[in-house]
TORMIDO-876166 format. One line per 4 residues: number of its first residue (from 1); for each residue x negated, y negated, z of C-alpha. Coordinates in steps of 0.5 Angstrom, whole numbers, padded with zeros to 4 digits. Example, Ala and Ser with C-alpha at 12.3 -4.5 7.8 and 13.67 -1.06 7.14 Angstrom:
<atoms>
1) -0025/0009/0016; -0027/0002/0014
</atoms>
This chain:
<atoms>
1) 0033/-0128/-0079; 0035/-0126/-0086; 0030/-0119/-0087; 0028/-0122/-0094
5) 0026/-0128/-0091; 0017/-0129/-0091; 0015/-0130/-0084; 0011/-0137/-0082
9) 0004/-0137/-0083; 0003/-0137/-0076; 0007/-0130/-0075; 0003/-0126/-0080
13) -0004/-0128/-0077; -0005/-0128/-0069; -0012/-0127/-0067; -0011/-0123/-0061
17) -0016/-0121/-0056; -0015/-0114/-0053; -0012/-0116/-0047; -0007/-0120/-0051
21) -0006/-0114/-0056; -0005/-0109/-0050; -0001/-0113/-0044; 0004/-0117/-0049
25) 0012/-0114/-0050; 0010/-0111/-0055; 0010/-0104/-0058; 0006/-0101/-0064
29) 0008/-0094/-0068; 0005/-0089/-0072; 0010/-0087/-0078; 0012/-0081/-0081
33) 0007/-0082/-0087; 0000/-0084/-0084; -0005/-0078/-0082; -0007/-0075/-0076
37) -0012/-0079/-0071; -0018/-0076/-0073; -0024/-0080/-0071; -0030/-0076/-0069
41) -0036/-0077/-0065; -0040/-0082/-0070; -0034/-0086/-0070; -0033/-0087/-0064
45) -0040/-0087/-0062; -0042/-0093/-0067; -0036/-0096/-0064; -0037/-0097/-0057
49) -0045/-0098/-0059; -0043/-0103/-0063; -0039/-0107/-0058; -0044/-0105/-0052
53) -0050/-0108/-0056; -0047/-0115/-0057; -0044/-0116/-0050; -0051/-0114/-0048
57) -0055/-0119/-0052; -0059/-0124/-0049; -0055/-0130/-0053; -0053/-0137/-0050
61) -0046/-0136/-0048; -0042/-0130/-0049; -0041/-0128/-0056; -0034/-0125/-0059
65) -0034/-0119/-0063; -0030/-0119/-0069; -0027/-0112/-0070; -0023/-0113/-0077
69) -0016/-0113/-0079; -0009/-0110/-0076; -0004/-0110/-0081; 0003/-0108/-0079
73) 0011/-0110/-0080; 0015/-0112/-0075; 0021/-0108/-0075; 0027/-0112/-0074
77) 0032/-0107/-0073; 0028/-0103/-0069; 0026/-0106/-0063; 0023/-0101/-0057
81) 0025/-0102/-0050; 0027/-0109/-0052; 0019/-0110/-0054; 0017/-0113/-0061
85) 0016/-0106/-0065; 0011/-0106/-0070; 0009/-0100/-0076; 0002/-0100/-0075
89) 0000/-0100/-0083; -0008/-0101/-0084; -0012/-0099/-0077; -0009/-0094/-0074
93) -0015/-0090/-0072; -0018/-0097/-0070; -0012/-0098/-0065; -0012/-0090/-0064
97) -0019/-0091/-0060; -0018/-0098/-0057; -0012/-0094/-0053; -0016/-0088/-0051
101) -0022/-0092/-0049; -0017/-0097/-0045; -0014/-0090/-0040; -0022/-0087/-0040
105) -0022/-0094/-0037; -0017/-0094/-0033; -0018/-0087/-0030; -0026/-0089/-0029
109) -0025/-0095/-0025; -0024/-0096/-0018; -0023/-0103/-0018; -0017/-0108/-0016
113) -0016/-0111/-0022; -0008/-0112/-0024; -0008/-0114/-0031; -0013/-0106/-0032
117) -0009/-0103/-0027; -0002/-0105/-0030; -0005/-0104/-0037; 0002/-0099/-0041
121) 0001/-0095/-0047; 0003/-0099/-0053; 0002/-0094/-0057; 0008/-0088/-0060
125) 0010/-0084/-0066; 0014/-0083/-0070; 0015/-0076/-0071; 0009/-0073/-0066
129) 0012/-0071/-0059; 0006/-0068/-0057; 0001/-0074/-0059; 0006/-0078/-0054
133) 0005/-0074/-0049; -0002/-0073/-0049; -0003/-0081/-0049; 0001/-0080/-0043
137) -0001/-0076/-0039; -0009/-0080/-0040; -0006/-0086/-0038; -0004/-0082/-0031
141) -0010/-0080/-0030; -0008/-0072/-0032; -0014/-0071/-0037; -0013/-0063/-0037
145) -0014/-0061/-0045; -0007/-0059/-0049; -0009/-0054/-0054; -0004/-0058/-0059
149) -0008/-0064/-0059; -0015/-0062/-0058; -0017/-0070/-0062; -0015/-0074/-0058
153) -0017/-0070/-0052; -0024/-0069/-0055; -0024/-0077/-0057; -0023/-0078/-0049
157) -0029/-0074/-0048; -0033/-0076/-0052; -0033/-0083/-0049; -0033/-0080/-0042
161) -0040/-0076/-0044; -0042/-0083/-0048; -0041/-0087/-0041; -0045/-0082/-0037
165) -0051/-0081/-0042; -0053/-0088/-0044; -0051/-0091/-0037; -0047/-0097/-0039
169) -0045/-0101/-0034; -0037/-0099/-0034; -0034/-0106/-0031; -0038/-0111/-0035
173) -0037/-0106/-0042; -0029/-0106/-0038; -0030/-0114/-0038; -0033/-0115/-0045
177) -0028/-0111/-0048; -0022/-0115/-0045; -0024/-0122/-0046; -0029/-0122/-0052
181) -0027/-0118/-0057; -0022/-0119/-0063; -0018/-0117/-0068; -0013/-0120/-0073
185) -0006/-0118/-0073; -0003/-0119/-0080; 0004/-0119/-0080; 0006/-0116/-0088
189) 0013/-0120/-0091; 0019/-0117/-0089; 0021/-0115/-0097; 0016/-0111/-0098
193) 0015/-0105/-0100; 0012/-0100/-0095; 0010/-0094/-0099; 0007/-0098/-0104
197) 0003/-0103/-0100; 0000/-0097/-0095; -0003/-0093/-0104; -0005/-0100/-0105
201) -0009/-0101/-0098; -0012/-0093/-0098; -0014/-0095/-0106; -0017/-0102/-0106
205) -0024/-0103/-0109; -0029/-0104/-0105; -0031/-0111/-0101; -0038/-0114/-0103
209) -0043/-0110/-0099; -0048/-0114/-0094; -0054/-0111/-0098; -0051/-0114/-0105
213) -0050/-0121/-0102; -0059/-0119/-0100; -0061/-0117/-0107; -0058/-0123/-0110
217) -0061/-0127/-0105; -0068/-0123/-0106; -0066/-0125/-0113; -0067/-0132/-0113
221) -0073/-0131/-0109; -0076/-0128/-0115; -0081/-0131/-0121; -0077/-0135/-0126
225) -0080/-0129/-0131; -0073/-0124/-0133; -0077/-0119/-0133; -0080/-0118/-0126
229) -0072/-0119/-0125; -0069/-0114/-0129; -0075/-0109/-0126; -0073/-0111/-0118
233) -0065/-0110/-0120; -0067/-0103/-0124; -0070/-0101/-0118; -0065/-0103/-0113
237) -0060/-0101/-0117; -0063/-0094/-0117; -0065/-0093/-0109; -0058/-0096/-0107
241) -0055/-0089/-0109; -0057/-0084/-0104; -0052/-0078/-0106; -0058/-0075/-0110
245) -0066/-0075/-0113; -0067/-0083/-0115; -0070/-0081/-0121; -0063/-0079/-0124
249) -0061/-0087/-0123; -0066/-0088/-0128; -0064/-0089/-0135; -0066/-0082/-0139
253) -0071/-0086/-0143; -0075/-0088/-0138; -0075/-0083/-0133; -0082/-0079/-0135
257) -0086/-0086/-0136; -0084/-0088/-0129; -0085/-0080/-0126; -0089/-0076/-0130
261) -0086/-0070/-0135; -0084/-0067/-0129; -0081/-0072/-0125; -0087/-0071/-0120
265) -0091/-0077/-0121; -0091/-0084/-0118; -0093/-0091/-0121; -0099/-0094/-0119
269) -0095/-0100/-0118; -0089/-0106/-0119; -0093/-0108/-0125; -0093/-0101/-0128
273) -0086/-0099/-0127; -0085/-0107/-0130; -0089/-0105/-0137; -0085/-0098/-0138
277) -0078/-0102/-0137; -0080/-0107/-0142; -0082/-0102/-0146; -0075/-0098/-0147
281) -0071/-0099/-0152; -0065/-0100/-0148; -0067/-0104/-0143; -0059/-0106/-0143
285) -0056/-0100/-0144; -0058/-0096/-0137; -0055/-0092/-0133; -0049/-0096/-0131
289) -0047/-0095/-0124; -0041/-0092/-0124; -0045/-0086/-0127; -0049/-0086/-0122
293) -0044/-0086/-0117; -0040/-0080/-0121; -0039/-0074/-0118; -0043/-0069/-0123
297) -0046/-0062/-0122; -0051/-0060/-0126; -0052/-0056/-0132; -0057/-0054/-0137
301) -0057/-0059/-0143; -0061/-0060/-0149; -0064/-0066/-0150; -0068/-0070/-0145
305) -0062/-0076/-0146; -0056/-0072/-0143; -0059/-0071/-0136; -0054/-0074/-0133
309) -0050/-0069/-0131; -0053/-0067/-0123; -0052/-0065/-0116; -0049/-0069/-0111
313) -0052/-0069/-0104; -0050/-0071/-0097; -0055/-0077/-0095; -0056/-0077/-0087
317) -0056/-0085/-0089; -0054/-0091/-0092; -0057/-0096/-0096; -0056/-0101/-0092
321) -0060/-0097/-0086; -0065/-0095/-0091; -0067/-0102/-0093; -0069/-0103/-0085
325) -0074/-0097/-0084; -0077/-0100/-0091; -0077/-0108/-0088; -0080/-0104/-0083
329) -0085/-0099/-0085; -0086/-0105/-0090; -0089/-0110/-0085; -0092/-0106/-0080
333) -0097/-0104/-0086; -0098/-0111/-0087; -0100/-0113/-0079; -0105/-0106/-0079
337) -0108/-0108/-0085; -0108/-0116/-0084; -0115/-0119/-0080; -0112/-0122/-0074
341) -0107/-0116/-0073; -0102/-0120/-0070; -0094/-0120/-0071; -0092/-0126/-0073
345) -0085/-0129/-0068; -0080/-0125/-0072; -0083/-0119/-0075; -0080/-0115/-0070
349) -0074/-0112/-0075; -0068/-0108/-0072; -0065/-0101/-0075; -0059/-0105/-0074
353) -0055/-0105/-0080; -0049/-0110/-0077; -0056/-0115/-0077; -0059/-0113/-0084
357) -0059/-0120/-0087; -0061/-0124/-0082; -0067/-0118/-0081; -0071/-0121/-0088
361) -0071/-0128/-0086; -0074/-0132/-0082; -0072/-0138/-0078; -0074/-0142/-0083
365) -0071/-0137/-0088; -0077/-0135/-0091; -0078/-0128/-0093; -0082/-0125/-0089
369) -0083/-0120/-0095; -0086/-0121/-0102; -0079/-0119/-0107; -0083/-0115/-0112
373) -0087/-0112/-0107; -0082/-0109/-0103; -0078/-0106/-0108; -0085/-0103/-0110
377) -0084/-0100/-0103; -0077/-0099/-0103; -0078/-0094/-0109; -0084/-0090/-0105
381) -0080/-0090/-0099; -0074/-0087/-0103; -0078/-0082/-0106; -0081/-0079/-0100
385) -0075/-0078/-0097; -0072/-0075/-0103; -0078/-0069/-0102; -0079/-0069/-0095
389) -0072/-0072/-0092; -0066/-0067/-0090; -0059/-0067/-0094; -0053/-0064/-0095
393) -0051/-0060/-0101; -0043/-0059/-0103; -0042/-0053/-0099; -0044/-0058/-0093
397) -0051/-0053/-0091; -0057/-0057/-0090; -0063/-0057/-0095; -0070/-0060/-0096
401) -0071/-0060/-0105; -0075/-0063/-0110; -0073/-0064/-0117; -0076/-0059/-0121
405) -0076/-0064/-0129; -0076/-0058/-0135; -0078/-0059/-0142; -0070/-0059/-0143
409) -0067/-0058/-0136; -0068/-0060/-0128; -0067/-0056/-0123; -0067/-0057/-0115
413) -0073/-0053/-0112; -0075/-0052/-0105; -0080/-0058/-0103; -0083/-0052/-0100
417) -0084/-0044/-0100; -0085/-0041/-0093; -0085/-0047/-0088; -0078/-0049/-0092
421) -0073/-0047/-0087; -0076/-0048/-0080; -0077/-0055/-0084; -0069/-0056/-0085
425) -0069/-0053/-0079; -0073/-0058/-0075; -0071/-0064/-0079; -0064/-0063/-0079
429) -0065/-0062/-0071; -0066/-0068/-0071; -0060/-0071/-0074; -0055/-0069/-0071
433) -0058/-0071/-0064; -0057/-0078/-0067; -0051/-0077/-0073; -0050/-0086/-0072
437) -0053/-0088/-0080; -0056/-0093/-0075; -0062/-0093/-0070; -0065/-0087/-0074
441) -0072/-0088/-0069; -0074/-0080/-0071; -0073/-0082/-0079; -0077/-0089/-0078
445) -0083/-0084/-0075; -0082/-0078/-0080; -0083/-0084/-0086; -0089/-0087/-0082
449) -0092/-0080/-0082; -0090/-0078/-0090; -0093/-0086/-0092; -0099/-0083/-0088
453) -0101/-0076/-0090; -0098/-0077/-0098; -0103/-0078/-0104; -0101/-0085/-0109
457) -0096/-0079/-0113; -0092/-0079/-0107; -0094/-0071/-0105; -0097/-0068/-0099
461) -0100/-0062/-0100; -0100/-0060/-0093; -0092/-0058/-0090; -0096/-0055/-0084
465) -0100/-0062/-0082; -0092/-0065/-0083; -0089/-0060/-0080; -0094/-0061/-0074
469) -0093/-0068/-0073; -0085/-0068/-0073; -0085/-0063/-0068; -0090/-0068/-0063
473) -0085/-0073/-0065; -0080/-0068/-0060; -0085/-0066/-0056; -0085/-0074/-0054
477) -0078/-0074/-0054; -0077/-0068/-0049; -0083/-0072/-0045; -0079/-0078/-0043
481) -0074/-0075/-0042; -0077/-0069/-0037; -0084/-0070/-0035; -0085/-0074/-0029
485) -0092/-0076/-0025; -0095/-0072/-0032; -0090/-0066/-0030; -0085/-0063/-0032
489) -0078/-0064/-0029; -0072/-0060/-0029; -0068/-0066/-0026; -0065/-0068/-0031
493) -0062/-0062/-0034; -0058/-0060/-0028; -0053/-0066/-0029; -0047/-0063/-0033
497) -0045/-0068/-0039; -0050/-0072/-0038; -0055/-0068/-0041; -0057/-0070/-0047
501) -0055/-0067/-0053; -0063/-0067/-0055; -0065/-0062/-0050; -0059/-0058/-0053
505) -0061/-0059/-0060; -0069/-0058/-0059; -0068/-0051/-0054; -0064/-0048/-0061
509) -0070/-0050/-0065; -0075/-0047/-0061; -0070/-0041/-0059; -0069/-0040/-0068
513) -0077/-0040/-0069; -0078/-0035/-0063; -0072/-0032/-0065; -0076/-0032/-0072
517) -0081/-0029/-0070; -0079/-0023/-0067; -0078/-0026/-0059; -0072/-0022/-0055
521) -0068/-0026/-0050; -0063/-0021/-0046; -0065/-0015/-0050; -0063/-0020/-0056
525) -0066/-0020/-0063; -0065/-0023/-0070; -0062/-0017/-0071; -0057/-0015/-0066
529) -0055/-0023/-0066; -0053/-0022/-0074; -0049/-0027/-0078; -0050/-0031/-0072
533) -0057/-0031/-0073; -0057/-0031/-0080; -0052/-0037/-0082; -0054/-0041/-0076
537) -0056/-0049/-0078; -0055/-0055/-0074; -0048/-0059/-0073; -0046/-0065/-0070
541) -0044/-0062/-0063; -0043/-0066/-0057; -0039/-0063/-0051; -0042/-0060/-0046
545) -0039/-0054/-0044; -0040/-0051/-0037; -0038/-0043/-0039; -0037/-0042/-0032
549) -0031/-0048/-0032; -0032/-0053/-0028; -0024/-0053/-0025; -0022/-0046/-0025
553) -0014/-0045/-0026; -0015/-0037/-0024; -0016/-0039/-0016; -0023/-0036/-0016
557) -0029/-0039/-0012; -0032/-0045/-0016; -0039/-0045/-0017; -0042/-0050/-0013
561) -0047/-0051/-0019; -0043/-0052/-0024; -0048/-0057/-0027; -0054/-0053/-0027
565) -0057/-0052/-0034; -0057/-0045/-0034; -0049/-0046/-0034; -0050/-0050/-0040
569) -0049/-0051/-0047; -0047/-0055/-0053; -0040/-0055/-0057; -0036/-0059/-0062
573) -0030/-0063/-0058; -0025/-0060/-0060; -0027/-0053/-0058; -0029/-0055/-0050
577) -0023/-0059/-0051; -0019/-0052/-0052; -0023/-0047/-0048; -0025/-0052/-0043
581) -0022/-0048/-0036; -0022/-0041/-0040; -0026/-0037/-0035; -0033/-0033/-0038
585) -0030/-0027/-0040; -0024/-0030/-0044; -0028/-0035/-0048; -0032/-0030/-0050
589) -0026/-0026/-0053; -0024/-0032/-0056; -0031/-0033/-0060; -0031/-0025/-0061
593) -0024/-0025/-0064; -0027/-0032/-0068; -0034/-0028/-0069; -0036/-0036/-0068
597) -0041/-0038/-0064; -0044/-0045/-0064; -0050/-0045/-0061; -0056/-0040/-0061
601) -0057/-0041/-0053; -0049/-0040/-0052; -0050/-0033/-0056; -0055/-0031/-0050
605) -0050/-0034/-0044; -0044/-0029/-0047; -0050/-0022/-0047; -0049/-0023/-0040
609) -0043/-0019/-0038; -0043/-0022/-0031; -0042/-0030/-0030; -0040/-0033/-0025
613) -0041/-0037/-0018; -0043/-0031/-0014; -0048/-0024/-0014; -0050/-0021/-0020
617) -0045/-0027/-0024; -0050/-0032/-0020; -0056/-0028/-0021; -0055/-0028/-0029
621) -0054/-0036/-0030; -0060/-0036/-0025; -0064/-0031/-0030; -0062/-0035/-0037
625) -0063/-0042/-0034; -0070/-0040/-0031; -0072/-0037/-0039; -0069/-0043/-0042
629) -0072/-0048/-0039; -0079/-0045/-0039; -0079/-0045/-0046; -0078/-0053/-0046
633) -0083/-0053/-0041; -0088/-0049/-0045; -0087/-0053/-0051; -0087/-0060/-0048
637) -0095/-0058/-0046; -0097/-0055/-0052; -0104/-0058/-0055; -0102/-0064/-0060
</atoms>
């Protein structure tokens, strides 16, 4: 075929299972200009539950999952092995993942299947010889860490640590995987230019969201009235941001009608915030969203109708997600303050985003909530969590802040005074232990009881009461996972990688607050711990480390309870991937000459001198397990 001349239609769209993707002559490659492999935990993780969900569901028959577009051009001149050569252009990461998750497969599943057994990485590089040999070794089952490519290893790991824990049924997620799920594979023109096609791919526009498609439907829900219109629009458009404090996606002039003089207040309701919009002079003339969504610091301004220059903040969650904890919040509002106290069949709303539209509607498509009431809902929501919820400022620390409205300025504030910083820390605990944007059932909570104890402002004036509340949130959370026939159990913290992160998380908050306190742990204080106190903050970790390694290349003996808690602790992937057969005493060297370490419990295990599977090695993993698990113990019985 001429190399200008435009493939048939039927060779530049297949849609291909992934058995067909991986078992047919072909080969896929990743050019010199596409960046390294670099999905991370909360990628790889809402990609194995999102499959895993569907392939679960209780639907008649067996649904397909469509997992979006491959865009590829096919190398004429360059075939591989004499395999069909495609350079992958659009969904590399995509594909990176497929092929990692595919030899995690293959290496876990000791069944008789030729086409799993047969399955060959189709998979190369242009330029990165270690990627290739890291891929291979996977798919041999040689899973030992190389230094030079800790992604893709702590890819392989994360999968294998997500397997475990959630306990999915690997044969059926195997079967599922290979049979229903799909993908698009569009096969670029042979003249076209590459370079410019990849800048055109990596700066599109952005597609129309699932949640613009339910504010036009909700919309049309509405009175005929434009102005109850443009107040549902105003408010949408202005929660729909959640990279900074709402009331700063409010036209200037407005502002202080809705929010008070210092921005502290809260209108009484839909109508009232309607009644300040058709008083403004520039109903028209807002905000637009571009603004909004602009990257603005702050500055010390002049006049009340320059505040638009602002900090931008990191939000746990997105819009989409937000929406469902609203409808939620929303309806079983409804249902407690209704007389028969009954859900109708469909009230029940999922935290799902993948299921966003079809959670606002009935099977008959009604609206299972009023429009103008939600969005009154959705403005309340969305200041509680501006106040009281954790976010990310531009250095990446976590904060809990308030804005602060000036006679001619705003500032950030702390929400609170003494009790702010055990707040973020708690709060931020929570987060990372479910970095996904979806399935937040902490942060459903944590509104639930902010909607409870604030006033008809939007402000509570008790920290302590919510820091209470937020702490018999994990109490409860510790229960199902340790307590047993009303006791407290160890069982499930001697089990490795299993372990869930949870348990790792919550023991460094209490360790911080009895730390805090003044609480010694193998003659460690604040003080001795340092920097390593002083600049700890909660990050998302996910690899269990065991400090004394599970396979130890020096030829000494192996502990038999390699797993046991006291063992222990949790790291980011990419550094368990590094330091996985490091023995205890290398590893500490590393984190030394590092000056890092990750986790307030790991700080602790590396003040022993001795560790290890025998004598005093032994009888200090035994000593640190039995102090850490007291603590956990101690905390899941203290009085509500």
């Amino acid at each position: 075929m001429n190399k200008n001349v435009t493939p048939s239609q039927d060779q530049a769209l297949t849609l291909l299972n992934i058995k067909a993707l991986f078992t047919e002559s072909a080969q896929y490659v990743i050019p010199i200009y596409q960046r390294n492999y670099a999905w991370g935990v909360i990628e790889i993780e809402q990609l194995i539950q999102d499959i895993y969900d569907v392939s679960t569901n209780d639907t008649k028959g067996t649904p397909s999952y469509f997992l979006g577009c491959l865009i590829v051009y096919e190398r004429k001149n360059q075939p591989y092995d004499g395999k069909k050569s495609y350079e992958i252009i659009d969904g590399q990461q995509r594909h990176t993942t497929l092929c990692i998750l595919l030899a995690y497969l293959k290496n876990e599943l000791a069944i008789n299947d030729d086409e799993l057994n047969h399955l060959t990485f189709n998979l190369t590089f242009d330029s990165r010889p270690r990627s290739i040999n890291a891929f291979k070794n996977l798919y041999t089952n040689g899973i030992n860490c190389d230094i030079e490519e800790p992604n893709i290893y702590s890819a392989y790991n994360i999968i294998d640590r997500y397997f475990k824990t959630h306990k999915v049924n690997i044969e059926q997620f195997y079967r599922y995987l290979f049979e229903n799920v799909k993908l698009l594979r569009i096969t670029v023109p042979h003249d076209t230019d590459l370079n410019h096609y990849f800048e055109i791919i990596n700066n599109r526009g952005e597609q129309l969201e699932k949640h613009e498609v339910l504010k036009a439907k909700m919309l049309s829900e509405c009175a005929k009235d434009a102005k109850v219109r443009h107040c549902f629009s105003t408010i949408w458009d202005a929660c729909s941001n959640m990279d900074g404090f709402v009331q700063l996606n409010f036209s200037a002039d407005i502002r202080s009608a809705i929010f008070g003089k210092d921005w502290s207040d809260f209108p009484n309701s839909f109508a009232d915030i309607q009644a300040h919009l058709s008083q403004s002079s520039s109903i028209q003339n807002g905000v637009t969203i571009e603004d909004i969504i602009a990257d603005k610091r702050f500055h010390p301004i002049d006049t009340d109708n320059n505040l638009e220059k602002k900090e931008r903040f990191g939000s746990i969650i997105d819009f989409s997600n937000f929406l469902l904890h609203v409808l939620k919040l929303t309806i079983n509002n409804q249902t407690k303050t209704s007389q028969n106290n009954k859900m109708q069949q469909g009230d029940e709303v999922s935290l799902d985003d993948k299921k966003l539209l079809k959670q606002f509607y009935y099977s008959n498509n009604k609206l299972k909530v009023e429009p103008t009431e939600f969005a009154f809902n959705l403005l309340k929501y969305r200041v509680l969590f501006d106040r009281y919820i954790v976010k990310k400022d531009t250095e990446n620390r976590w904060r809990l802040l308030t804005l602060k409205k000036y006679t001619n300025d705003f500032n950030y504030v702390n929400t609170f005074d003494a009790i702010n910083e055990q707040l973020v820390m708690l709060l931020s605990m929570f987060d990372v232990s479910n970095p996904s944007s979806t399935y937040k059932r902490w942060l459903y909570r944590a509104l639930e009881i902010l909607n409870k104890i604030a006033d008809k402002k939007a402000l509570i004036d008790s920290p302590l009461n919510y820091l209470e509340k937020l702490e018999k949130i994990s109490q409860e959370y510790l229960s199902e996972i340790c307590k047993i026939n009303g006791n407290f159990s160890d069982d499930k913290l001697h089990q490795g990688i299993k372990v869930h992160n949870f348990i790792f998380n919550l023991l460094d908050y209490l360790l911080w607050r009895h730390l805090s306190k003044g609480k010694r742990f193998n003659g460690l204080g604040k003080s001795e711990l340092g920097d390593h106190f002083d600049n700890f903050q909660f990050t998302v970790r996910s690899s269990v480390e065991h400090y004394f390694p599970q396979t130890d290349p020096s030829g000494e003996k192996v502990m038999k309870n390699v797993d046991r808690f006291g063992n222990l602790c949790l790291i980011s992937p990419s550094t368990n991937s590094r330091l996985s057969n490091y023995s205890p005493a290398d590893k500490k060297k590393f984190y030394r000459e590092k000056n890092r370490i990750e986790s307030l419990k790991q700080a602790i295990m590396m003040s022993y001198n001795d560790w290890g599977p025998e004598g005093q090695g032994l009888e200090n993993i035994k000593k640190h397990e039995e102090e850490m698990i007291n603590i956990l113990r101690s905390f899941m019985f203290i009085p509500a």
